[in-house]
MDAnalysis code that builds the backbone (N, CA, C; Angstrom):
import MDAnalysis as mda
import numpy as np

u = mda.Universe.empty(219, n_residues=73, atom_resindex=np.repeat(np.arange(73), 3), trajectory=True)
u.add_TopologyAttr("name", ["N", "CA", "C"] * 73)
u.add_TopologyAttr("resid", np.arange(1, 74))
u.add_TopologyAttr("resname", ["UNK", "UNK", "UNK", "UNK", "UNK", "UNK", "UNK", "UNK", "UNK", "UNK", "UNK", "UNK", "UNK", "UNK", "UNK", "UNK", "UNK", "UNK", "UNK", "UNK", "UNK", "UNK", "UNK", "UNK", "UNK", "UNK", "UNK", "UNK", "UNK", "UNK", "UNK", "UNK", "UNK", "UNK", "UNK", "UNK", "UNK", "UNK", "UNK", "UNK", "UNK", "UNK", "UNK", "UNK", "UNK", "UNK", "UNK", "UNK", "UNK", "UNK", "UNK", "UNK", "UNK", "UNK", "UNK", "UNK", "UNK", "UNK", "UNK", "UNK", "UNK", "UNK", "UNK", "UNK", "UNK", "UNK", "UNK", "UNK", "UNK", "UNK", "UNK", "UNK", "UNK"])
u.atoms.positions = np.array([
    [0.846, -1.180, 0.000],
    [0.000, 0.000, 0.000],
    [0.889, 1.240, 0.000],
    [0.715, 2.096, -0.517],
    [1.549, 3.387, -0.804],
    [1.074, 4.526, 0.107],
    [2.337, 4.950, 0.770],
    [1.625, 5.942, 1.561],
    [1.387, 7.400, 1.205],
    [0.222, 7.752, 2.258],
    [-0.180, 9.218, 2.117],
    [0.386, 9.930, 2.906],
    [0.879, 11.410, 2.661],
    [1.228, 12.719, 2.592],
    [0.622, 13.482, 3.640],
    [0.770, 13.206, 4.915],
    [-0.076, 13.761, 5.717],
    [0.559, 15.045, 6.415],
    [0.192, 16.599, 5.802],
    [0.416, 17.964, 6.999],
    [2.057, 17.994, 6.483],
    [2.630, 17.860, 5.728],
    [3.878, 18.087, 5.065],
    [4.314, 19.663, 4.958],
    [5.321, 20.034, 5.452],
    [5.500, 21.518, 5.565],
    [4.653, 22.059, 6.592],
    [3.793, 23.449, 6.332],
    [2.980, 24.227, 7.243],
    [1.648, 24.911, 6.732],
    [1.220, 23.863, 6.277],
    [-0.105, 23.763, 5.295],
    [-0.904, 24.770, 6.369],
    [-1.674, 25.784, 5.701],
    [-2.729, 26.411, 6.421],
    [-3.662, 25.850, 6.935],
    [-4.367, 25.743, 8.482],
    [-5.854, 24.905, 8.293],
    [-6.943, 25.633, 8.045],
    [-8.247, 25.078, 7.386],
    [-9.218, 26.207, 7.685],
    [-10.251, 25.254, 8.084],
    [-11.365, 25.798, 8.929],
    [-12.534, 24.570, 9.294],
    [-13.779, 25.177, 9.053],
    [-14.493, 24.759, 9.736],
    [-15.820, 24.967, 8.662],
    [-16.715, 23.925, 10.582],
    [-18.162, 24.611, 11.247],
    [-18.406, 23.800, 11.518],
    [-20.251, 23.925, 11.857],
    [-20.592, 23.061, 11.209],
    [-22.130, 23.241, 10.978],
    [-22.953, 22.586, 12.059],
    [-23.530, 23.578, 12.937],
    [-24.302, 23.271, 14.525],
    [-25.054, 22.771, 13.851],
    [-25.936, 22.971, 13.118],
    [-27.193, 21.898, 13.664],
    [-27.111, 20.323, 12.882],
    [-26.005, 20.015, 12.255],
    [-25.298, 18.563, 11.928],
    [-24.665, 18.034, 12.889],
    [-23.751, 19.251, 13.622],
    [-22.849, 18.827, 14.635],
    [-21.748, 17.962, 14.189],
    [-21.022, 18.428, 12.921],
    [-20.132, 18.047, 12.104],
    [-19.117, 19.153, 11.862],
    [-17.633, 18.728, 12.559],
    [-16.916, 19.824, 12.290],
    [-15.913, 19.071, 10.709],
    [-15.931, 20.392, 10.319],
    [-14.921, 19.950, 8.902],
    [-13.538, 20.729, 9.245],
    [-12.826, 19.870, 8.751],
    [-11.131, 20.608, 8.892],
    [-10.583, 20.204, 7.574],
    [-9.938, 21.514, 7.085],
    [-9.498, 21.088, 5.467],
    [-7.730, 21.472, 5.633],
    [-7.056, 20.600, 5.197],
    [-5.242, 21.245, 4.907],
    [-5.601, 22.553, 3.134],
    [-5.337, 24.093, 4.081],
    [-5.847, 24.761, 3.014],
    [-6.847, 25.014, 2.723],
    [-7.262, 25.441, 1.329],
    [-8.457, 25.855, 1.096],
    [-9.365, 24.671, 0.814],
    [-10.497, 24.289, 1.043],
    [-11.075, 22.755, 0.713],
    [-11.831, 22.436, -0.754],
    [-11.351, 21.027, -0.991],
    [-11.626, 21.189, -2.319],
    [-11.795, 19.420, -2.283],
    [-12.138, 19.014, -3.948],
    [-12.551, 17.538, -3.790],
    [-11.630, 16.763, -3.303],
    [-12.355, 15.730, -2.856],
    [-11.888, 14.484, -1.913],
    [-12.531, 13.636, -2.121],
    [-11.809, 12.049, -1.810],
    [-12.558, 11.002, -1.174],
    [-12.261, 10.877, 0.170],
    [-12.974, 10.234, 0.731],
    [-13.558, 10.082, 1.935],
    [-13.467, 8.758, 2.527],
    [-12.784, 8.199, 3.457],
    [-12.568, 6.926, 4.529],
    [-12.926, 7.026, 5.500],
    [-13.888, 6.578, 5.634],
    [-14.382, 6.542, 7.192],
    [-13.123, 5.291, 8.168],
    [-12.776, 5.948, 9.221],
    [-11.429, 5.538, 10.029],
    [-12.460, 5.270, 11.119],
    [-12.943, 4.887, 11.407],
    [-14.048, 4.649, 12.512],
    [-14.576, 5.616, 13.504],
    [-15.524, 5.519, 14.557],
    [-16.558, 5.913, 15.198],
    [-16.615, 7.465, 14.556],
    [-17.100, 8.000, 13.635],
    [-17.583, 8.741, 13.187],
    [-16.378, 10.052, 12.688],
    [-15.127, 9.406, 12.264],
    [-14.263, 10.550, 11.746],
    [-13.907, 10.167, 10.291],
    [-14.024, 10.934, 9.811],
    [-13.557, 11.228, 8.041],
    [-12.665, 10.912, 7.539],
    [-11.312, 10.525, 6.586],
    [-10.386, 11.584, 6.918],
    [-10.587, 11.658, 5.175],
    [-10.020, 12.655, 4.253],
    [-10.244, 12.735, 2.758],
    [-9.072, 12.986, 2.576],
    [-8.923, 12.498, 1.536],
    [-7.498, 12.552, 0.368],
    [-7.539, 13.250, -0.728],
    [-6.761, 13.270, -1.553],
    [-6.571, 13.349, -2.795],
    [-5.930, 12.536, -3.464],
    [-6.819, 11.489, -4.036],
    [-6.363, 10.505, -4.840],
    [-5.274, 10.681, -5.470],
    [-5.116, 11.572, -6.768],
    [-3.940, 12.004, -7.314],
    [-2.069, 12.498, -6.755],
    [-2.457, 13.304, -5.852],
    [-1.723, 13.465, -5.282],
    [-1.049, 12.558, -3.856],
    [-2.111, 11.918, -3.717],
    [-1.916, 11.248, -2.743],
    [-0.959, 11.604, -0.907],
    [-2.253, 12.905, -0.368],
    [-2.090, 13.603, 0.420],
    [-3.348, 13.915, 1.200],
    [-3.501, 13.947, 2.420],
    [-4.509, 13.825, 3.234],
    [-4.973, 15.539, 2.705],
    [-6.228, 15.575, 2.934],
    [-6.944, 17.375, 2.392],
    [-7.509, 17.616, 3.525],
    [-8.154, 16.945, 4.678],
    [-9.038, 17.263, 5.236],
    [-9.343, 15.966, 6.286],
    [-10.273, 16.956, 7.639],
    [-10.755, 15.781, 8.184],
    [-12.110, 15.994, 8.640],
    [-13.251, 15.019, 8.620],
    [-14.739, 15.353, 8.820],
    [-14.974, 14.709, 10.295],
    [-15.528, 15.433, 11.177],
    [-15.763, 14.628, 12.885],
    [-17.464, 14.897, 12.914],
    [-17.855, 13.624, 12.853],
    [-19.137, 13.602, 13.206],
    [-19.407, 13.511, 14.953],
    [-20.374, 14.542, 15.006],
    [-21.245, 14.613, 16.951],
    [-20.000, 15.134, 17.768],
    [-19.309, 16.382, 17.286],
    [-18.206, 16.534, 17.920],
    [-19.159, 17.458, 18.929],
    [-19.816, 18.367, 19.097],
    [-20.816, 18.460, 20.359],
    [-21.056, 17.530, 21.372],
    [-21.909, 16.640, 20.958],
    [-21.897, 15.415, 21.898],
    [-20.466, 14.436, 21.941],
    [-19.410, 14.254, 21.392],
    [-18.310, 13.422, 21.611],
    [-17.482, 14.217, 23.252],
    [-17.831, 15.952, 22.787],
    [-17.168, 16.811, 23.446],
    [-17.771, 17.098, 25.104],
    [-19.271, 16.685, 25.396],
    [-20.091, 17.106, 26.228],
    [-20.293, 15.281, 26.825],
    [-20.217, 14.385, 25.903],
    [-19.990, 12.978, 26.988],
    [-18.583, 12.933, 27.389],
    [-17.465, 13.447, 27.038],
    [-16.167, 13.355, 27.636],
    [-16.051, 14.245, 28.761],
    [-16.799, 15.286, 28.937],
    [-16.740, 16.300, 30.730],
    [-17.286, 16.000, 31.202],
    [-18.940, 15.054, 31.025],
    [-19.754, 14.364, 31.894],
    [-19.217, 13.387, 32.465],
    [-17.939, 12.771, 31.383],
    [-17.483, 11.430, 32.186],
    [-16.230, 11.429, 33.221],
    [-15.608, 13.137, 33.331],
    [-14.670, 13.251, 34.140],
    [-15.382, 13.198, 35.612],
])
């Protein structure tokens, strides 16, 4: 398997995060197409096939991931 290009140099981040999905997006740079791997319990991460370099990462219920982790301290 050939590896991916992950945060190489000092890539800008920019995010993006939509309350009432409760889905935060994080892109390396400005965001643009991707595919998409779900890496389990509800995180993203997207590539760029071609280049073969991570673009971005998608976190599903980061509200609730964030509000059951202080309930459970």
């Amino acid at each position: 398997m050939e590896a991916l290009k992950i945060l190489e140099g000092t890539p800008a981040l920019s995010w993006e995060y939509d309350e009432e999905a409760d889905v935060l997006y994080i892109s390396v740079g400005e965001p643009r197409p991707a595919v998409g791997t779900d890496i389990g319990e509800g995180i993203i991460v997207r590539y760029d096939e071609k280049k073969k370099e991570v673009v971005g990462i998608t976190i599903i219920g980061l509200r609730a991931r964030t509000l059951q982790s202080i309930s459970a301290k």
